[in-house]
N, C-alpha and C positions, 0 to 999 in steps of 0.2 A: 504493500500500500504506500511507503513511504517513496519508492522506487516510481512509480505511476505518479505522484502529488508531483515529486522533481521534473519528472519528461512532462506534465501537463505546465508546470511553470516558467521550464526553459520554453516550450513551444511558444507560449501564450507569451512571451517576452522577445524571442523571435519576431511573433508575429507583430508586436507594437514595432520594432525596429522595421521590418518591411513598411509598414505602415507611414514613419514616419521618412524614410530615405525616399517613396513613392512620391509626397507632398514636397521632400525638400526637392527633389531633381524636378519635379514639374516648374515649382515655384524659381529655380535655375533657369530652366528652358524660357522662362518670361521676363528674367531678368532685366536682361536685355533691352526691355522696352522700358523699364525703369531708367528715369534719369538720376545721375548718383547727387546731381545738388538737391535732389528732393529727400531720396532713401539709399543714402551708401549701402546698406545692410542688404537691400532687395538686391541692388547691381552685383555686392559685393556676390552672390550666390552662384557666379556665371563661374567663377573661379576658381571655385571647388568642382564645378558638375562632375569632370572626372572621378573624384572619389566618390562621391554620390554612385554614379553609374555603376565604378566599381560594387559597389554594396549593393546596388539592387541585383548584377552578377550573383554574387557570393549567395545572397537571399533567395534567389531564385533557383540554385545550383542546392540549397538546402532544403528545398518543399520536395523537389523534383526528387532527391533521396529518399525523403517520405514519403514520396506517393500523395500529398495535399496540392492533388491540381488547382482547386480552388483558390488555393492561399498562393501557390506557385503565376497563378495567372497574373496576379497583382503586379509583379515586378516585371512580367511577360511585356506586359501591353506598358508601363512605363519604359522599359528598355527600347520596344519600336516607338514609342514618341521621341528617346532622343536618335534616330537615325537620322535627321538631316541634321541636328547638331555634329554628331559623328563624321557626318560625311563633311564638317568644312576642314578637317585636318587628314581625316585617312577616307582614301577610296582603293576598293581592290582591284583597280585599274582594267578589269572586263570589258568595258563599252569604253574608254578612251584608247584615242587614237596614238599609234607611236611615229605614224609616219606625219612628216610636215609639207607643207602645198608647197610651189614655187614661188605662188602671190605672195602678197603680206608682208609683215614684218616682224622682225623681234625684238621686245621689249626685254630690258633688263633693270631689276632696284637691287643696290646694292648699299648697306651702313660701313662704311668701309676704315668707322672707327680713325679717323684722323691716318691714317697709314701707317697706324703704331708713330705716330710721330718722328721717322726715323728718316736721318736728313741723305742720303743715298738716294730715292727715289724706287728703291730698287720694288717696293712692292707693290707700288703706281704703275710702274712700266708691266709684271707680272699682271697686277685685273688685268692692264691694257688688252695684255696680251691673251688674258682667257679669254674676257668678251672678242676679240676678234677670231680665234677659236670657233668660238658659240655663234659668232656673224649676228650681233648684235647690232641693232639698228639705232634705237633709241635705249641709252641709259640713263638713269635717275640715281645719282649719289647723295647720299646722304652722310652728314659728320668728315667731308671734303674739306681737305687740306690743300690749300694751290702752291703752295712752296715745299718743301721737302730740301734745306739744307736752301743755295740760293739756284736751285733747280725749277722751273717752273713747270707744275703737271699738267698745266690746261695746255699749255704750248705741244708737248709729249704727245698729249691725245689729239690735238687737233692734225697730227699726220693721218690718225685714219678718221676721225669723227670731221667733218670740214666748219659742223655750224655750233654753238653751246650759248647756253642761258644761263648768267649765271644770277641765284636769289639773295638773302640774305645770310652772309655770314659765313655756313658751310652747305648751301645746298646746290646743286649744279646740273643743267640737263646736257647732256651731246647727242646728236643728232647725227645720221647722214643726209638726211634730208635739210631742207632750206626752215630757217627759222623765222617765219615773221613776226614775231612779235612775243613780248614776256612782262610778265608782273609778280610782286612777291606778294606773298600771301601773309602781312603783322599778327603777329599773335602778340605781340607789348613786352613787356621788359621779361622774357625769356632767352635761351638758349637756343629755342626749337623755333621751326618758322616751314613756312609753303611755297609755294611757288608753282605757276603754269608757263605754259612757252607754244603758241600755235605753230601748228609741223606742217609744213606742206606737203604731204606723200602723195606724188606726179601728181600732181591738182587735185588731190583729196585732203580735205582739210581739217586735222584733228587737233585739239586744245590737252596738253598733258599736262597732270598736277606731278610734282612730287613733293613728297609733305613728311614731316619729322616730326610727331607730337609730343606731349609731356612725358619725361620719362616717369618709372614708377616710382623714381628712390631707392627702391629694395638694397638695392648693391653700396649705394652713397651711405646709408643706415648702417648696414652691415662695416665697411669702411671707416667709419668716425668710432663704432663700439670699438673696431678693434684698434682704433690707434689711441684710446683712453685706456683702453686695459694696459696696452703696452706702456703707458705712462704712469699704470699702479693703481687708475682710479677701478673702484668696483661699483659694478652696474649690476641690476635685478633680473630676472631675466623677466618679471614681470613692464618692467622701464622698456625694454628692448623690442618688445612682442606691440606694447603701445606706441614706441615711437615708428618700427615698423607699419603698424595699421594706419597712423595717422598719416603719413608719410603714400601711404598706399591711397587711402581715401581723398586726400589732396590731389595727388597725381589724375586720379580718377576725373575730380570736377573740372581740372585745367582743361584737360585730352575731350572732355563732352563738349565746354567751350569752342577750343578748337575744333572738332570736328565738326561742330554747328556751323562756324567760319570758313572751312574748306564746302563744306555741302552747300551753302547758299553760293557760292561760286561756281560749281558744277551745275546747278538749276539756271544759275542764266551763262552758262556758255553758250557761244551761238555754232560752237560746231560738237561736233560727237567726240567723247570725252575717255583718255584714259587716267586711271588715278594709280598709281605706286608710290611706295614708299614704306616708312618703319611708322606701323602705328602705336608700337608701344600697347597693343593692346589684342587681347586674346578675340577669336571668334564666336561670335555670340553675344558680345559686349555690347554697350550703347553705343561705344565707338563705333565699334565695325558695323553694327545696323546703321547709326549716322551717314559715318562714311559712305555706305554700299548702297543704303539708297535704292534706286530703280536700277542700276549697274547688276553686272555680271561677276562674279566672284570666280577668277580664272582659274581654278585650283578645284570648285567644286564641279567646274564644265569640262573640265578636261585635265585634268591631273589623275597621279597615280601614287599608291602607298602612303607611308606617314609623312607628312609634311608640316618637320618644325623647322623650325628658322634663326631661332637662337642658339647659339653654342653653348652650351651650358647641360652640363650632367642633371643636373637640382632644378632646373628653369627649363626642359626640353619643351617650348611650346613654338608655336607658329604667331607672330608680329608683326611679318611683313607680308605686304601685298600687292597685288595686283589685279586691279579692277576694270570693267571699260565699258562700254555702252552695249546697249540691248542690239545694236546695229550690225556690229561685228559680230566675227565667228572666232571661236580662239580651236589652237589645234593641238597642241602641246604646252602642259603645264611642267614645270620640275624645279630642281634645286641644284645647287653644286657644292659640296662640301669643300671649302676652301679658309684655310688656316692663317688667312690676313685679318683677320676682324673677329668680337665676340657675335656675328650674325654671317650665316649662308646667304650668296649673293640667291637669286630668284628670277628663271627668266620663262618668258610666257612669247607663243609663235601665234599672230591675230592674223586674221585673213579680214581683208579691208571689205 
């Protein structure tokens, strides 16, 4: 009897946690639509779903030993409501294409981290040299360095790029196509900032954003703990978990700001639009709904596998992107693992 009371209270405690991972990942899956200057808490919930998902796995993987189809259903039919979340980082690449047309072009964004700040050039001329490689059409750098020792990189690249726009501070577009025209995108006394640049491709005329938004902090937090410890001060680990959240929650309302500010830009261009760059922010978020908009999410139309973008063991998510109008056709989505920057450059083949 004692034996039965225990399996009836583990079940029955089970069953509250199914219950409760069901409501948190749904209430994830909406997050999204939360703005974080209203309810940080609600956005904040896009940034666990992974674990969430994982648990409704694990829940579901435990009814289904049981034999409580019933109870097992519960995380069933939550798990298929997050398959288009799912599918904006990993597709099992079945129905994308591998081959690329003749038309079109190729789009590349790359945070290419200041070039490790190393005055040689030498790992300016190496992207140079992957995107030509890759026969990259139009690049968007982000966290662009134009010197490198008294070496000039734009000079460098303009042997194979002929035209380049450049925004504020470190953002920069090259083109092989002709450039007529460019504006930077102010986000106010930050770091980060926007920028577009009209391409002419053989008299097709497209308006390209590339855009930097608010970083999270994560790492800047992480960074100052650890040069006060080194100094002897001791910190809580309670201090640390709050100056991170706050730090994270902050980042949050800057990046909705700006992303407000790039998407009212994209609604009145007058030609058809591509968007790249480091959004600093996970898929699913209010950025990336902001951001994307009526656009095309290059990666869930034709991409293949897992698709993260930051280098990082602790932080494997996807940040960077590539967006473009309902107009175009994209045909190849992918990544490049390349050891110049803490982010994999991203390059996407559009058929005009």
């Amino acid at each position: 009897m004692g034996k039965l009371a225990v399996y009836k209270y583990f079940s029955f405690m089970v069953l509250v946690i199914t219950l409760l991972l069901a409501l948190f990942t749904i209430f994830g899956l909406f997050g999204g639509n939360s703005n974080p200057v209203n309810s940080t808490v609600m956005a904040m919930l896009v940034y666990i779903l992974p674990v969430f998902i994982f648990g409704d796995f694990v829940v579901l993987l435990f009814w289904l030993i049981r034999r409580r189809w019933h109870w097992a259903a519960i995380p069933a039919i939550t798990i298929l409501c997050c398959i288009p979340y799912i599918g904006t980082f990993y597709k099992t690449g079945l129905f994308s294409s591998s081959d690329e047309g003749n038309s079109g072009i190729k789009v590349a964004t790359y945070n290419v981290a200041n070039f490790g700040r190393e005055v040689s050039g030498f790992k300016a001329e190496d992207i140079l040299s992957a995107m030509k490689r890759h026969k990259v059409d139009l690049l968007c750098l982000q966290e662009y360095m134009e010197y490198s020792g008294d070496h000039s990189n734009t000079q460098s690249y303009s042997e194979y790029y002929n035209f380049s726009a450049k925004g504020r501070d470190d953002m920069i577009i090259f083109s092989r196509f002709p450039i007529k025209g460019s504006a930077i995108i102010d986000f106010g006394p930050t770091n980060n900032s926007g920028m577009w640049a009209d391409i002419d491709i053989n008299g097709h005329m497209l308006r390209v954003f590339n855009v930097h938004l608010e970083t999270t902090g994560f790492n800047r937090t992480l960074r100052k703990v650890a040069k006060m410890e080194i100094q002897g001060s001791h910190i809580e680990e309670n201090a640390i978990v709050r100056a991170i959240y706050n730090n994270y929650t902050l980042g949050m309302i800057v990046r909705a700001g700006q992303a407000h500010k790039v998407a009212l830009e994209i609604r009145n261009s007058p030609y058809p639009v591509i968007v790249c760059g480091d959004f600093n922010d996970v898929p699913y978020s209010y950025v990336y709904n902001t951001m994307k908009g009526d656009l095309v999410d290059g990666f869930k139309e034709c991409g293949s596998g897992l698709m993260t973008t930051y280098r990082s063991k602790k932080k494997p998510v996807r940040i960077d992107y590539i967006f473009h109008d309902e107009s175009m056709q994209g045909e190849k989505y992918y990544k490049e693992d390349m050891s110049y920057s803490d982010h994999n450059p991203v390059f996407m083949k559009i058929a005009l």
